[in-house]
C-alpha positions in Angstrom: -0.8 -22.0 -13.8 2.6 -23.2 -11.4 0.5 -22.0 -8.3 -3.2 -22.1 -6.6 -4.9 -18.7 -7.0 -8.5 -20.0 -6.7 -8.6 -21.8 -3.5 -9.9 -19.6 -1.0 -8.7 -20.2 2.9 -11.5 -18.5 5.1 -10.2 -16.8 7.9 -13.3 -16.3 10.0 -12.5 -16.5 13.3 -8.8 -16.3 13.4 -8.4 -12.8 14.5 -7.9 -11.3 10.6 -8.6 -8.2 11.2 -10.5 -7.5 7.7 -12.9 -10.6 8.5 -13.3 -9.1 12.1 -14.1 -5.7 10.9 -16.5 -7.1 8.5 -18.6 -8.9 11.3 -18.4 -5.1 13.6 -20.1 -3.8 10.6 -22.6 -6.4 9.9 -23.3 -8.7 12.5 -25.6 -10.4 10.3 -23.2 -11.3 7.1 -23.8 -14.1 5.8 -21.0 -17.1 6.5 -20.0 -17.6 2.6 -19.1 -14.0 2.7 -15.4 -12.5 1.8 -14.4 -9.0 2.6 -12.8 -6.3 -0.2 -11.1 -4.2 2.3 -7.7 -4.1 4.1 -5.1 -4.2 1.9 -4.1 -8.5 2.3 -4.7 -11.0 0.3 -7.4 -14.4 0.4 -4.8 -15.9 -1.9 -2.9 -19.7 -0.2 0.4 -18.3 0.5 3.7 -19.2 -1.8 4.2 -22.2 -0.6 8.3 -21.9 -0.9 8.1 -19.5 2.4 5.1 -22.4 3.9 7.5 -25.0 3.4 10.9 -22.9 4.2 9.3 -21.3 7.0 8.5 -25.2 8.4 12.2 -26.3 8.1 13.3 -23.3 9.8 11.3 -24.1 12.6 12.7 -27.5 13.0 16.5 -26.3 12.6 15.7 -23.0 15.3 15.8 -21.3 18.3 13.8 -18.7 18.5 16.3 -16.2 20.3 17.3 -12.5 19.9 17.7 -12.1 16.2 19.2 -9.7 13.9 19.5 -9.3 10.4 21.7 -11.8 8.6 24.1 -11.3 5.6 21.9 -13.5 4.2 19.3 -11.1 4.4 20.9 -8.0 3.2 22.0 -10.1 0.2 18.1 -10.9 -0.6 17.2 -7.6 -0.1 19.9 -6.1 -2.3 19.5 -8.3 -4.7 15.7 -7.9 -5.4 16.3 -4.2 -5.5 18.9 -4.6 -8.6 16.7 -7.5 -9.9 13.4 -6.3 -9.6 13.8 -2.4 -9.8 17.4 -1.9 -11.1 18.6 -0.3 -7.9 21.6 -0.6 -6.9 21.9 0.0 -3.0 24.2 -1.0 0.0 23.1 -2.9 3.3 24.1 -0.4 5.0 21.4 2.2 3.7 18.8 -0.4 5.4 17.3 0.2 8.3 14.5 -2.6 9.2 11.4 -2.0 10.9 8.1 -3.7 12.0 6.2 -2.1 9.5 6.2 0.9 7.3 3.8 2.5 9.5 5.5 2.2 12.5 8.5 3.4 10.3 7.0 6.6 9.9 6.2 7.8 13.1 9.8 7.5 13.6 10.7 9.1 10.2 8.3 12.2 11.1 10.0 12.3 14.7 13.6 12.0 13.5 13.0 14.6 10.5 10.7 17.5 11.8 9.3 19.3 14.7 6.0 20.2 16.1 3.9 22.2 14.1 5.9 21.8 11.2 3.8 20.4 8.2 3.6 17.4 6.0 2.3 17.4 2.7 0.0 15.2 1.5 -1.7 14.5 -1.8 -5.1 13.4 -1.3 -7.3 11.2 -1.4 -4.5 9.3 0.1 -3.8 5.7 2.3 -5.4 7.2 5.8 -2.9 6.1 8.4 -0.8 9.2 7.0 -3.3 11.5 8.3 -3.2 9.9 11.7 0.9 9.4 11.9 1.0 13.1 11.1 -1.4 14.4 13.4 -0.3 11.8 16.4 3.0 13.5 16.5 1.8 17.1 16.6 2.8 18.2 12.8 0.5 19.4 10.5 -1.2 17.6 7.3 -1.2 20.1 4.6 -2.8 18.7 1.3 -2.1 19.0 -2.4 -5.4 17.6 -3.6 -5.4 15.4 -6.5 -6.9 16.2 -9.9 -9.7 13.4 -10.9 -9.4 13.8 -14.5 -12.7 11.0 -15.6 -10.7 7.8 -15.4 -7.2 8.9 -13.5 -6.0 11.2 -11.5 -3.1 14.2 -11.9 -1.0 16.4 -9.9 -2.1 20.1 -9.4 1.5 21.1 -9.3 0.8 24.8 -9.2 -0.9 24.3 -6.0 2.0 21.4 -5.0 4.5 24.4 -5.1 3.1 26.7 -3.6 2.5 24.1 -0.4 5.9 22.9 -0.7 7.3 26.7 -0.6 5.8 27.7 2.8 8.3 28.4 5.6 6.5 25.5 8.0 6.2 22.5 5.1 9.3 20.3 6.0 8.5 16.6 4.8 6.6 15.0 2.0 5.1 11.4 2.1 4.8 10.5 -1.3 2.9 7.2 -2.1 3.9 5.6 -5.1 2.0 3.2 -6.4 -0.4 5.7 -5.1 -2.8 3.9 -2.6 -6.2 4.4 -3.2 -6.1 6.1 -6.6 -3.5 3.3 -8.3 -1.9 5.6 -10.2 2.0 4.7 -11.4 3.5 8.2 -11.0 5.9 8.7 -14.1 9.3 9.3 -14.3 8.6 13.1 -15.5 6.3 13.6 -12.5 8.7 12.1 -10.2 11.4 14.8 -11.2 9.0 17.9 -11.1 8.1 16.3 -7.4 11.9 15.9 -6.5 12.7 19.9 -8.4 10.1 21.2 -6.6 10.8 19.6 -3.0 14.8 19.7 -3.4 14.7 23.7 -4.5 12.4 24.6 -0.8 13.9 22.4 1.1 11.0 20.0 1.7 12.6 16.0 2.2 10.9 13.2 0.5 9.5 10.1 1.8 8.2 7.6 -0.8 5.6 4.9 1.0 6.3 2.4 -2.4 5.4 -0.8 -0.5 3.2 -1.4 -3.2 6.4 -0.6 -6.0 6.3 -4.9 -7.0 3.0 -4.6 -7.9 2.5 -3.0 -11.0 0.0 -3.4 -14.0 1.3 -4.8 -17.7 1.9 -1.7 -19.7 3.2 0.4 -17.0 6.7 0.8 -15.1 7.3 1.9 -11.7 10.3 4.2 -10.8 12.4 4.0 -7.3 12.0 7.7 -6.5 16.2 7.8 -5.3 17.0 6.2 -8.6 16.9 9.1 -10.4 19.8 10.8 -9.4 22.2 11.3 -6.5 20.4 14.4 -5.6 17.4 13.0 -5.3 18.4 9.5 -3.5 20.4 12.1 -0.8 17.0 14.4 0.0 15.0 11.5 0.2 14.2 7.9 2.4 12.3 4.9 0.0 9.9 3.0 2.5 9.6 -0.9 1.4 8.5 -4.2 2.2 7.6 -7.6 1.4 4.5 -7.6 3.1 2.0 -6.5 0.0 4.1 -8.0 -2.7 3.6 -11.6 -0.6 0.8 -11.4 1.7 3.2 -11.4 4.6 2.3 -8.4 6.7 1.3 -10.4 9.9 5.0 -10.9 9.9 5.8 -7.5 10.1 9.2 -6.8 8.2 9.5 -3.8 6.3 13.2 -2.0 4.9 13.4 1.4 5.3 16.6 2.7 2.7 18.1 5.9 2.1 21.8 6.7 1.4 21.6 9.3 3.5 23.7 8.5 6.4 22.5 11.8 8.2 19.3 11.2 7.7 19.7 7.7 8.5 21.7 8.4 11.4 18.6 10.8 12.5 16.1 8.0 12.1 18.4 5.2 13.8 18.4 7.4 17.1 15.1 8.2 17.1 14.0 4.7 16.9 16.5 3.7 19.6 14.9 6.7 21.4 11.2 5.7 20.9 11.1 1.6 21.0 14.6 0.4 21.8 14.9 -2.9 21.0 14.1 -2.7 17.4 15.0 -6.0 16.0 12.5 -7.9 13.6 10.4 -10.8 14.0 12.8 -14.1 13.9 10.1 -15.1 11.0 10.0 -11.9 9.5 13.8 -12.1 8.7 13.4 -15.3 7.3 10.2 -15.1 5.3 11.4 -11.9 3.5 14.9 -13.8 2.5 13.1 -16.7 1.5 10.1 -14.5 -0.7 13.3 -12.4 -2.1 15.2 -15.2 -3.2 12.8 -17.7 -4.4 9.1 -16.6 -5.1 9.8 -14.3 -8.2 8.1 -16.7 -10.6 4.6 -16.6 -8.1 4.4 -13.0 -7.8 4.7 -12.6 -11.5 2.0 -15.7 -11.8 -0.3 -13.0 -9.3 0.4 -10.2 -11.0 -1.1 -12.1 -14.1 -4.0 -12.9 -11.6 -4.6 -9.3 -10.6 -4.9 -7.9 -13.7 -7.3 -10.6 -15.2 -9.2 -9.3 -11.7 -8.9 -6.2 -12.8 -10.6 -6.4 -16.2 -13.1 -8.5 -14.8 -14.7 -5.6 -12.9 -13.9 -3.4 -15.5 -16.4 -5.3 -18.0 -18.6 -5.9 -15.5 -19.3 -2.5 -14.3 -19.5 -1.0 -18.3 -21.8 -3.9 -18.9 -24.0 -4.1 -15.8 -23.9 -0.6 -13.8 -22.6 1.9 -15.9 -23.0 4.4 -13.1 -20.5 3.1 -11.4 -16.7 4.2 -13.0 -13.8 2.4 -13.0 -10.6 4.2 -12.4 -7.8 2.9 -14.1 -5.6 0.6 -12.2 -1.8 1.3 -12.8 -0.2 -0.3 -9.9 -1.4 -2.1 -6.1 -3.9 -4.4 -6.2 -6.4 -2.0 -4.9 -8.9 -0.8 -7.8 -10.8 3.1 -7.2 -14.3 3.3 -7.9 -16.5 6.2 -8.3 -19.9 5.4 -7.1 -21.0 9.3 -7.1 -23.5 8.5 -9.9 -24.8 5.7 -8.4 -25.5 6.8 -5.3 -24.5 11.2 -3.9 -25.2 10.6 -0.6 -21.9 8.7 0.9 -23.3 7.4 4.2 -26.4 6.4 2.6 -23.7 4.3 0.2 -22.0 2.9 3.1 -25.5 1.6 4.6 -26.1 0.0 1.2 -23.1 -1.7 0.8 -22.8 -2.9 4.3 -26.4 -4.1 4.6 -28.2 -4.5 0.8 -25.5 -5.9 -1.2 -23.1 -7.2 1.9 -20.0 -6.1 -0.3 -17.7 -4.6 1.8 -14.7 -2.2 0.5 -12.9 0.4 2.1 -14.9 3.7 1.7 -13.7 6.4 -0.2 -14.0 9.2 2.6 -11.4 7.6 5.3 -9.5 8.6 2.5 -9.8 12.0 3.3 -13.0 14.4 2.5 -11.9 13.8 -1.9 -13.0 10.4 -1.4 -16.3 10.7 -0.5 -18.8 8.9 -2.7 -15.6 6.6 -3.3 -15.1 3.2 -2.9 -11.9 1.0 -2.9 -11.9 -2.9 -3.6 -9.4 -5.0 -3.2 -8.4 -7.4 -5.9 -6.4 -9.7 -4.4 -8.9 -12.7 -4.3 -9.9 -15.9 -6.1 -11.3 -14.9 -9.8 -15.0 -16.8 -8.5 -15.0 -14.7 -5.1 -15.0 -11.9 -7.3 -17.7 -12.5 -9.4 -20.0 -14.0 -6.8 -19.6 -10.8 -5.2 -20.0 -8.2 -8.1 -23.4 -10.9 -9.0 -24.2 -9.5 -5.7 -23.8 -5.8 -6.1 -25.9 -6.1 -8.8 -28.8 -7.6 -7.1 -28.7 -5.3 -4.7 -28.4 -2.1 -7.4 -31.5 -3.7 -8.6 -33.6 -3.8 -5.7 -32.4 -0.4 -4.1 -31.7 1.9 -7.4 -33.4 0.5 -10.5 
């Protein structure tokens, strides 16, 4: 391989908040090891945004900044490239982060007491964005069909008809489950929203980061229709482990809607221009790193396999759930283990392996547990070596 995915930086005590968690949980954790959790990477960074990032240093002051045409290019261009969009610079809207984003999306688009729908298990912070801003969550619970999960679109509709249901956050990849939504389920979503008035905002910050074998979908691709009721949250920060940087492109074509969302974040936060490095680490990943994510993405989904085989050959009670897109795999421990604080206890104290837990998922995740794959192959493997030990001791 062009680039290093098997060194591993620690980042003990240098205020990563996955490793900091990880010591609130177990004070005790051994020093050699590495967190599963948040959704970063222990990966060396590309080192074309290390060493641009250096010269732009040297050649800078670190003023007010605002997005370059350089910028807009990169992003424009990687949308075509990478996802055969076509959009304008003019449909961007940048922000810190595509949480941050959608308190201001929520704000701009609904009122109190209206509701958001959901479909859960789903990526927490929506919960807590909703319910922060006085709307309502309402959810369209997921259908765990053995190894995947589909969309109960009878009950979808009948959420997305009621008077109060204003906004959707789809998440696509969808964060924890992995799945790739298709193209046909994407269009039922968009029918079914567009016909009761219900907007659309895709979360597909993970939309670079899809498995061999399957295809990702912009959800305003599809049509006009659907690229006008509908804003497509992205960023660089998952695709290239740059989310300390905090630079995310919020796009829709909408210009009311934009227009909505531009005054509401001059409202809320005022200055709202990026990190100087932000700007400038996004162009650079954009414009020159293809060739390493597609090098990780490789990575990732020998990663992937690897737990795969390991769990059908070593603990069988514990199911795999296919991985179509993020780097975050879904595992079903319910076999293993009913009791889902009586999991977390083992995991945090016998085997010192420590994912996110299913249930701050919502309630459907309980007995759950989400890894993150985004690690040196040997990390990996020391680590499953240690779940099993552990299943040994406390289950066998």
């Amino acid at each position: 391989m062009k680039y290093d995915f098997e060194t591993l930086v620690t980042r003990r005590n240098v205020g990563s908040s996955k490793w900091n968690l990880m010591q609130k949980l177990n004070g005790d954790v051994s020093d050699d090891i590495v967190p599963f959790s948040v959704a970063d990477m222990e990966f060396k960074m590309p080192p074309q945004i290390v060493e641009g990032l250096k010269k732009y240093i040297d050649d800078s002051i670190f003023g007010y900044t605002e997005a370059t045409e350089e910028y807009y290019k990169a992003v424009c261009n990687w949308m075509e490239r990478r996802h055969d969009w076509k959009i304008k610079k003019e449909w961007i809207t940048e922000f810190s982060g595509v949480v941050p984003a959608l308190h201001i999306i929520i704000r701009a688009l609904t009122e109190k007491e209206d509701s958001v729908l959901l479909m859960t298990p789903v990526y927490y912070p929506f919960y807590t964005v909703i319910k922060l801003n006085n709307r309502r969550v309402i959810k369209n619970e997921l259908v765990f069909c053995s190894d995947h999960y589909e969309i109960n679109f009878e009950d979808f509709e009948e959420k997305a008809k009621l008077e109060s249901t204003k906004l959707l956050i789809l998440c696509n990849p969808h964060n924890p489950v992995g799945r790739v939504w298709s193209e046909e389920e994407l269009k039922k979503i968009g029918r079914i929203c567009i016909d009761n008035n219900v907007l659309i905002v895709s979360d597909e910050i993970h939309f670079d980061l899809i498995m061999p074998g399957y295809k990702h979908t912009v959800f305003a691709n599809i049509s006009e229709e659907f690229a006008g009721s509908s804003v497509i949250c992205t960023a660089p920060s998952k695709t290239f482990n740059l989310a300390g940087l905090q630079a995310s492109n919020i796009i829709t074509s909408n210009k009311k809607i934009r227009d909505k969302i531009v005054t509401e974040r001059r409202a809320s936060i005022g200055n709202s221009g990026l990190n100087i490095f932000g700007y400038k680490a996004c162009e650079i990943a954009y414009n020159e790193c293809e060739d390493w994510l597609d090098e990780l993405i490789q990575v990732l989904s020998e990663n992937k396999k690897l737990v795969e085989d390991f769990m059908k050959t070593n603990i069988a009670e514990i199911k795999v759930i296919d991985l179509e897109g993020t780097y975050l795999q879904w595992l079903d421990f319910r076999t293993l283990e009913e009791d889902h604080k009586v999991l977390e206890k083992f995991m945090h104290t016998e085997a010192q392996f420590f994912l996110d837990e299913g249930y701050i998922f919502g309630d459907e995740g309980q007995g759950f547990e989400r890894i993150n794959l985004a690690c040196p192959k040997d990390v990996l493997k020391e680590a499953l070596d240690r779940l099993l030990e552990a299943v040994k001791r406390c289950y066998k």
